[in-house]
C-alpha positions as CSV (number, residue, x, y, z in Angstrom):
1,X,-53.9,-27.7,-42.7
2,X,-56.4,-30.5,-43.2
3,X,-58.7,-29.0,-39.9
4,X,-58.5,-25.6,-41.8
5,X,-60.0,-26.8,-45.2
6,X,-62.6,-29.2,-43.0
7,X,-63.7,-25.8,-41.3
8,X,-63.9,-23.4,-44.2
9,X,-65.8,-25.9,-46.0
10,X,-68.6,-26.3,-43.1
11,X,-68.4,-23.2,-42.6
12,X,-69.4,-22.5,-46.6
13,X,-72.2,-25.1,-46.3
14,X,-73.8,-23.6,-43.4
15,X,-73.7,-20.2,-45.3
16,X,-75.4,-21.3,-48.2
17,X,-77.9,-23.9,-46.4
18,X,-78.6,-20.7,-44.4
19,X,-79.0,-18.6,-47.6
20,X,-81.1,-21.4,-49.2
21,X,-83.1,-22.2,-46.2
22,X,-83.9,-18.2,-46.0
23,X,-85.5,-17.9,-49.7
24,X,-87.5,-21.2,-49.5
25,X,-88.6,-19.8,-46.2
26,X,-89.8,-16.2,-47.7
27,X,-91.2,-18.0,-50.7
28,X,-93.2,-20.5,-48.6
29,X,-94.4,-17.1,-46.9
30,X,-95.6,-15.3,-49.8
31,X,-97.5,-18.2,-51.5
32,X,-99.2,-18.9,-48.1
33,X,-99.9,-15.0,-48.2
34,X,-101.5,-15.1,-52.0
35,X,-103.7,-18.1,-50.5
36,X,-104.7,-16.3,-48.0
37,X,-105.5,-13.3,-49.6
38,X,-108.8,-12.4,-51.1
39,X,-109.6,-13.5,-55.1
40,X,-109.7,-10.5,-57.3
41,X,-113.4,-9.2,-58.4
42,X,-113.8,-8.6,-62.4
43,X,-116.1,-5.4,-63.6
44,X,-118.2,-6.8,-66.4
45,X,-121.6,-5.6,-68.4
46,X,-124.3,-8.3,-69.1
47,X,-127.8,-8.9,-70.1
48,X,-130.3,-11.5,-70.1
49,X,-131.1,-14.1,-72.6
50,X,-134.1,-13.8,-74.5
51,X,-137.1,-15.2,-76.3
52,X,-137.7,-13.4,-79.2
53,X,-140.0,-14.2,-82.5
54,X,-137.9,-13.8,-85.6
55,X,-139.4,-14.4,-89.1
56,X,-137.1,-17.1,-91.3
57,X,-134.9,-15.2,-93.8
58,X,-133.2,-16.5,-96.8
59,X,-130.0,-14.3,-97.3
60,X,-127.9,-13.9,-100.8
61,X,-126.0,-11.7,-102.7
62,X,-127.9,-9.4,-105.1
63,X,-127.2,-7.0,-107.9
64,X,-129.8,-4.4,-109.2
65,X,-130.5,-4.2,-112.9
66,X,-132.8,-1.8,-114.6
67,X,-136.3,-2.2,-115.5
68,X,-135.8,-0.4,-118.7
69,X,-131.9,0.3,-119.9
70,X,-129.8,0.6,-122.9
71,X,-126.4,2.4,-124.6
72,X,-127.9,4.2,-127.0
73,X,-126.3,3.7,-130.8
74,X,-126.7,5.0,-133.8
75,X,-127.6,3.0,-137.1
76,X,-126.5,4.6,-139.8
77,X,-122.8,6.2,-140.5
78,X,-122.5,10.1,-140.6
79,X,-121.5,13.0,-138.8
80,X,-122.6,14.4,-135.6
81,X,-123.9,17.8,-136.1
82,X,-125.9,18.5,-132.9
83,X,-126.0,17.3,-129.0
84,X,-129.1,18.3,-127.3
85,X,-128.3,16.6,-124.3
86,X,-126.4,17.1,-121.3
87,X,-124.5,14.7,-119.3
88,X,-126.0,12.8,-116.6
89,X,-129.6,14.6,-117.1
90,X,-133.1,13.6,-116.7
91,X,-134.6,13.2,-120.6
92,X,-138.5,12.4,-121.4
93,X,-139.8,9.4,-123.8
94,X,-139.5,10.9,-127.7
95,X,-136.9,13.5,-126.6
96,X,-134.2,14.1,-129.5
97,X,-130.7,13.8,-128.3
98,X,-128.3,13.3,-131.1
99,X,-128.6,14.8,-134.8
100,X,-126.5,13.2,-137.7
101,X,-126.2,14.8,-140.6
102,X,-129.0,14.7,-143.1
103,X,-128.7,16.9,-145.4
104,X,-128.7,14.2,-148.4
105,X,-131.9,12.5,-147.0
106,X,-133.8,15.9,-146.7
107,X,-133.1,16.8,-150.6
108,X,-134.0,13.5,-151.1
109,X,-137.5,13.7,-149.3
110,X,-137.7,17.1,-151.8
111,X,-137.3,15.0,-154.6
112,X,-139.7,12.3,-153.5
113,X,-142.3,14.6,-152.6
114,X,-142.2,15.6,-155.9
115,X,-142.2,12.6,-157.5
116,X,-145.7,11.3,-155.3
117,X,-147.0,14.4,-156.2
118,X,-146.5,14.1,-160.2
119,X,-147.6,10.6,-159.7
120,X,-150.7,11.4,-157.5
121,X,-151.8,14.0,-160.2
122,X,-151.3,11.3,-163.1
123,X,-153.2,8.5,-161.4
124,X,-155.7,11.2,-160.8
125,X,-156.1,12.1,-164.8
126,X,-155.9,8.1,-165.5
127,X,-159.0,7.4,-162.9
128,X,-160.6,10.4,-165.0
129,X,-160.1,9.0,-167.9
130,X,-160.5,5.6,-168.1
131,X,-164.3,7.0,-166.6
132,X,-164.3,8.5,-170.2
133,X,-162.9,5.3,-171.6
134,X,-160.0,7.7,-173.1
135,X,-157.5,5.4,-171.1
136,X,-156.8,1.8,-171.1
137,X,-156.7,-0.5,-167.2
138,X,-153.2,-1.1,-168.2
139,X,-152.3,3.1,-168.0
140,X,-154.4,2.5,-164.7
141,X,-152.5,0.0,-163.1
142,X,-148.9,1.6,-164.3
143,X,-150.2,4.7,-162.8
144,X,-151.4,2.8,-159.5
145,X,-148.4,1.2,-159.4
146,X,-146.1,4.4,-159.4
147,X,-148.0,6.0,-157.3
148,X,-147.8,3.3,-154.4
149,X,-144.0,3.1,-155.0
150,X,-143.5,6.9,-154.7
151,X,-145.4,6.3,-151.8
152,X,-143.2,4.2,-150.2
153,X,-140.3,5.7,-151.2
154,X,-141.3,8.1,-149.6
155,X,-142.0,6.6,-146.2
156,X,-138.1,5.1,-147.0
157,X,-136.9,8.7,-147.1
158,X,-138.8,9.5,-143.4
159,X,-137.6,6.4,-141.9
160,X,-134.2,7.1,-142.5
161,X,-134.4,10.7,-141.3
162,X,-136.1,9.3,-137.8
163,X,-133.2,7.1,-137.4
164,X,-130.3,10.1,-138.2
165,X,-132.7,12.0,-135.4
166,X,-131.5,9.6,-132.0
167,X,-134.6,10.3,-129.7
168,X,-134.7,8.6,-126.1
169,X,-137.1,5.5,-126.3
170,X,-138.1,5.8,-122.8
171,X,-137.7,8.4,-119.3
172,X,-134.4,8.3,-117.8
173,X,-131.5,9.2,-116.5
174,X,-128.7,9.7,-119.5
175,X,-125.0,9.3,-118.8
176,X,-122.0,10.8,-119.9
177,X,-121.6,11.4,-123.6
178,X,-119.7,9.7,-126.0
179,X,-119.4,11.5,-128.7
180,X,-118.8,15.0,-130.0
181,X,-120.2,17.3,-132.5
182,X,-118.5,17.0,-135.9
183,X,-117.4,13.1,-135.0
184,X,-118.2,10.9,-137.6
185,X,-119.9,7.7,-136.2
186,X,-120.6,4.4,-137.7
187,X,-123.3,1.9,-136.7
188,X,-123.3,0.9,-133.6
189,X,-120.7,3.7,-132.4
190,X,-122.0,3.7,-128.3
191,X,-123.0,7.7,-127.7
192,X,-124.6,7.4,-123.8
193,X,-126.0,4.6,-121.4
194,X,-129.7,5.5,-121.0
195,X,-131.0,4.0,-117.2
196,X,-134.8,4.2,-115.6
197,X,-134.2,4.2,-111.9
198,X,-137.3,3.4,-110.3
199,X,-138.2,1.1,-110.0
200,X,-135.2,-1.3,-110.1
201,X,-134.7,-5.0,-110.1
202,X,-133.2,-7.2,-108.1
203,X,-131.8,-10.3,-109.4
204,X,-130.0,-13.0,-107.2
205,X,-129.7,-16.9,-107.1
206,X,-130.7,-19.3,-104.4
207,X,-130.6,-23.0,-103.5
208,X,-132.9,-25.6,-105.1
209,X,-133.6,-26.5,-101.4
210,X,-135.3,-22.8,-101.0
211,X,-137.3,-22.8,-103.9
212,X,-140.2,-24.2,-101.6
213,X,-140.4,-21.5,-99.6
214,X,-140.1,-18.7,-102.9
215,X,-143.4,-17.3,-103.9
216,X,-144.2,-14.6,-106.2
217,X,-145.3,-11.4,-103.7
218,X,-142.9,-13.0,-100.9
219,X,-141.2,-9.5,-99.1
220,X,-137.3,-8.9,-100.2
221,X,-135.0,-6.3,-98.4
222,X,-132.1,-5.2,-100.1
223,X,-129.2,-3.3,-98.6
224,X,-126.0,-1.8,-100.0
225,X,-122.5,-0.9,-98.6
226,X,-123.0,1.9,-100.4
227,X,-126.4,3.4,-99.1
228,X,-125.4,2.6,-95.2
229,X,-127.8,1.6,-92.9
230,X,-130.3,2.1,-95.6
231,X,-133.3,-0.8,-96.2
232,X,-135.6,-0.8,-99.5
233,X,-138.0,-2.7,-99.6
234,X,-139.8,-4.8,-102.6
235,X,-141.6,-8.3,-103.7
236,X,-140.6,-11.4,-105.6
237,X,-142.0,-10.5,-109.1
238,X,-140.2,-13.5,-110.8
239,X,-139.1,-17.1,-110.7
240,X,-136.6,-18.5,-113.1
241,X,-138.2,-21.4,-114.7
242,X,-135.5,-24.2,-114.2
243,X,-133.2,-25.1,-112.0
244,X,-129.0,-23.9,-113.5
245,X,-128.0,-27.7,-114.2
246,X,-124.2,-26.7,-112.9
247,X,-124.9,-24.6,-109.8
248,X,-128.4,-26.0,-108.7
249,X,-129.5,-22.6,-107.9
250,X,-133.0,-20.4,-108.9
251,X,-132.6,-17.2,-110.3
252,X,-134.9,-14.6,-108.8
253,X,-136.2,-11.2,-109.1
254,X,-137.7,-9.0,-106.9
255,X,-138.9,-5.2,-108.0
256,X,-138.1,-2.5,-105.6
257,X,-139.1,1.0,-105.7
258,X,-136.2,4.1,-105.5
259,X,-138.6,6.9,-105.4
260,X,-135.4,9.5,-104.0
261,X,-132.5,7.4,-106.5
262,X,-130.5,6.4,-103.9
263,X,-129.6,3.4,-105.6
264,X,-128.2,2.7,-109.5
265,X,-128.4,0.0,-112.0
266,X,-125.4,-1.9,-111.3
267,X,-125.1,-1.8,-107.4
268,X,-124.7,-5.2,-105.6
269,X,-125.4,-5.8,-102.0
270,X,-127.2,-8.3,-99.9
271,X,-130.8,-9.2,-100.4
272,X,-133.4,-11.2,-97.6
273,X,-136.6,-12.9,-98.5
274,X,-138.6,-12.6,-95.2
275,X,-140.7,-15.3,-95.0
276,X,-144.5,-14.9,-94.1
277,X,-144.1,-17.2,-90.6
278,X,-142.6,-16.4,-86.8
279,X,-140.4,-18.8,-84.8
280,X,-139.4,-18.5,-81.1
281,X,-135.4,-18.0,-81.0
282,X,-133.2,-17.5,-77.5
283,X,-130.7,-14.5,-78.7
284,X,-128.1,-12.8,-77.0
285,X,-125.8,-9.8,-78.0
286,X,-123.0,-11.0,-80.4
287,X,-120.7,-9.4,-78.7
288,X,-121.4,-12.3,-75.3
289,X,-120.1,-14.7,-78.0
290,X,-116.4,-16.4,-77.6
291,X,-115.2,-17.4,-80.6
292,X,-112.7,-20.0,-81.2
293,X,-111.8,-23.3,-83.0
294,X,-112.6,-25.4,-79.9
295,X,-116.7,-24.5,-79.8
296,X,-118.1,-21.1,-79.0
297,X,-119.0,-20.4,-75.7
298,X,-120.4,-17.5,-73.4
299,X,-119.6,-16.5,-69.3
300,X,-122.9,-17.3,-67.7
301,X,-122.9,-15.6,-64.4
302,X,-124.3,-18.1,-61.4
303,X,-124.9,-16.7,-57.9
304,X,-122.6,-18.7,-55.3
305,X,-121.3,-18.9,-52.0
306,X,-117.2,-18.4,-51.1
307,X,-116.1,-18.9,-48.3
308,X,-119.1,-18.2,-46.5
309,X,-120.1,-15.5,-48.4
310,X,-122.2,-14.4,-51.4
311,X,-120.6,-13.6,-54.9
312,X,-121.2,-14.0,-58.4
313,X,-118.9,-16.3,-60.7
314,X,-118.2,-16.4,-64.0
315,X,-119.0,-19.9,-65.2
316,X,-118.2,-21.0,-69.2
317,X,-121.2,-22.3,-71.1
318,X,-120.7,-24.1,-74.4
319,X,-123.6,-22.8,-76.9
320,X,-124.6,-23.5,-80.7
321,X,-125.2,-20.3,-82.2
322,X,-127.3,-20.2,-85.5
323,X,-128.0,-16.9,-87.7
324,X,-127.0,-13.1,-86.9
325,X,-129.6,-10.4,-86.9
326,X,-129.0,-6.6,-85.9
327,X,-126.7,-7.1,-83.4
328,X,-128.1,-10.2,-82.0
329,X,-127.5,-14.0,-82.6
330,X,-129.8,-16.8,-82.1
331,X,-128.9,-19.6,-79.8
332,X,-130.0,-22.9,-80.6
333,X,-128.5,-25.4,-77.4
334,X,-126.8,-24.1,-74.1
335,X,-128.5,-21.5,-72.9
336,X,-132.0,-20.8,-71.2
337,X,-134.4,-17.2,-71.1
338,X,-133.1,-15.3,-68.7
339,X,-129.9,-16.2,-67.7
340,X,-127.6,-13.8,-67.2
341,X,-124.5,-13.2,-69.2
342,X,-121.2,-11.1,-69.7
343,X,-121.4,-9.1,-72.7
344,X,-118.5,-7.0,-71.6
345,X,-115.2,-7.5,-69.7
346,X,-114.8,-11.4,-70.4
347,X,-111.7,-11.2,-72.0
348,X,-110.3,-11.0,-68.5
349,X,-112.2,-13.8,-67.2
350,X,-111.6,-17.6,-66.5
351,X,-113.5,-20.0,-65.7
352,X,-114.7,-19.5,-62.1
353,X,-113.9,-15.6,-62.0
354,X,-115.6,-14.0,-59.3
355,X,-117.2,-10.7,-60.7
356,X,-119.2,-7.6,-60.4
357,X,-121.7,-6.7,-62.4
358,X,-121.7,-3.0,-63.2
359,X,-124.2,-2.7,-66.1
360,X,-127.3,-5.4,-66.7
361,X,-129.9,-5.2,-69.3
């Protein structure tokens, strides 16, 4: 019984060594067989480094105010009885837009017309008389007197019929009305927001450490999510004159023309001063850039020999990069002009890659 168990249990363990054996055999096989077999080649697009002459920008955010701009009001209380306006038109300098009613002030004027009048002929008849000595200086002076009163009652009278006419002080674009015929307003009651659009300015902040290099007549561009691609361009017209005590920032404005009105009063978007000098800078597409919390880096592709033969390797370069410009980013340590590298495919890549190029620039 004891020789059966002894043989059964060999017999187990050379079935299992042999299983075991088998596997570390075939595994051995394969990995000599990936060794052996040829490193894969990746596909990627790249493109030279190069030397480019940039001008120096200052960057900030920037919002456009008008040059001329107000909600137009009225100052005196009364009812509406006339819009000759329409929403979100063009109106000229002196145009009337809003009547309230002045029905009172005009009989008034009537009445104060008539009272210069009666007052004009008696200082008339006084003058004439006191010629003939028929009249005393004192009648003079009385009659003087209420005539220059009359006369400025009168000019009372006109001035408070000019301000129940609401004119437009200046050329502009009106926006929507606030107020209806037959509304009774009261001073100050907002009727439309009257905006020149061109030209516009363009008010933003920078550092103390720019102001330096900010000059009245120094270029701007401006450009707005909501204009696209779109650059308009002006000039510094204006310096604030001290430094904001709690930001430690310079207010600046720049004028910029909108000739077609493709920008409003109110807009926001990003504003560069271009500075007046050129600098050398090495750039490369932004999309060659790696970005990570460890250092960004790029695949620089170096011509080497494998295995006897002659390939192209993907080899990681650690770079600084500085500022961003239409498409492009400047590189200020670890690269050279020239070099070549990947601006597409490098996701794929490792250090060391072999890899074809199938697009240079």
């Amino acid at each position: 019984m004891k020789k059966a168990y002894a043989i059964v249990i060999i017999g187990l363990v050379l079935l299992f060594g042999g299983i075991f054996g088998f596997k570390a055999f075939v595994n051995q096989m394969i990995a000599k067989a990936i060794a052996n077999a040829p490193k894969p080649v990746s596909s990627v697009s790249a493109t030279k480094v190069q030397e480019r002459e940039w001008h120096p920008e200052l960057q900030a955010v920037a919002s456009l105010n008008a040059i001329q701009g107000t909600e137009l009001s009225t100052q005196i209380a009364g009812n509406v009885t006339a819009i000759h306006f329409h929403s979100g038109s063009m109106v000229q300098a002196g145009q009337l837009l809003v009547q309230i009613d002045n029905s009172n002030q005009l009989a008034q004027l009537r009445v104060d017309r008539a009272n210069l009048h009666l007052a004009e002929v008696n200082l008339k008849r006084t003058q004439t008389l006191i010629a003939d000595k028929a009249a005393s200086q004192a009648q003079l002076d009385q009659a003087q007197a209420t005539y220059a009163v009359d006369q400025a009652t009168l000019q009372n009278d006109e001035a408070t019929l000019h301000k129940l006419a609401i004119t437009a002080p200046f050329s502009g674009h009106i926006g929507i009305r606030k107020v209806n015929v037959g509304q009774y307003v009261t001073p100050g009651t907002a009727i439309a927001d009257l905006q020149s659009w061109d030209p516009l300015y363009v008010d933003f902040t920078l550092p103390q450490s720019d102001l330096p290099e900010l000059q009245v007549g120094t270029p701007v561009q401006f450009r707005s999510d909501a204009t696209g691609d779109q650059t308009f361009t002006g000039k510094i017209t204006a310096l604030g004159s001290a430094i904001n005590a709690q930001t430690r920032q310079v207010e600046v404005q720049a004028t910029l023309n909108n000739p077609k009105a493709v920008l409003r009063p109110g807009m926001f978007g990003n504003v560069t001063v271009v500075r007046n000098v050129t600098q050398k800078v090495l750039t490369v597409p932004v999309a060659a850039i790696t970005y990570n919390t460890y250092g960004n880096f790029v695949y620089l592709i170096e011509n080497k020999t494998v295995d006897g033969k002659k390939t192209q390797v993907a080899v990681q370069r650690v770079v600084q990069t500085g500022e961003e410009r239409d498409g492009q980013v400047a590189i200020s340590k670890g690269l050279k002009a020239g070099e070549l590298v990947v601006t597409a495919g490098q996701v794929k890549l490792t250090n060391g890659a072999l890899v074809s190029v199938a697009a240079a620039h």
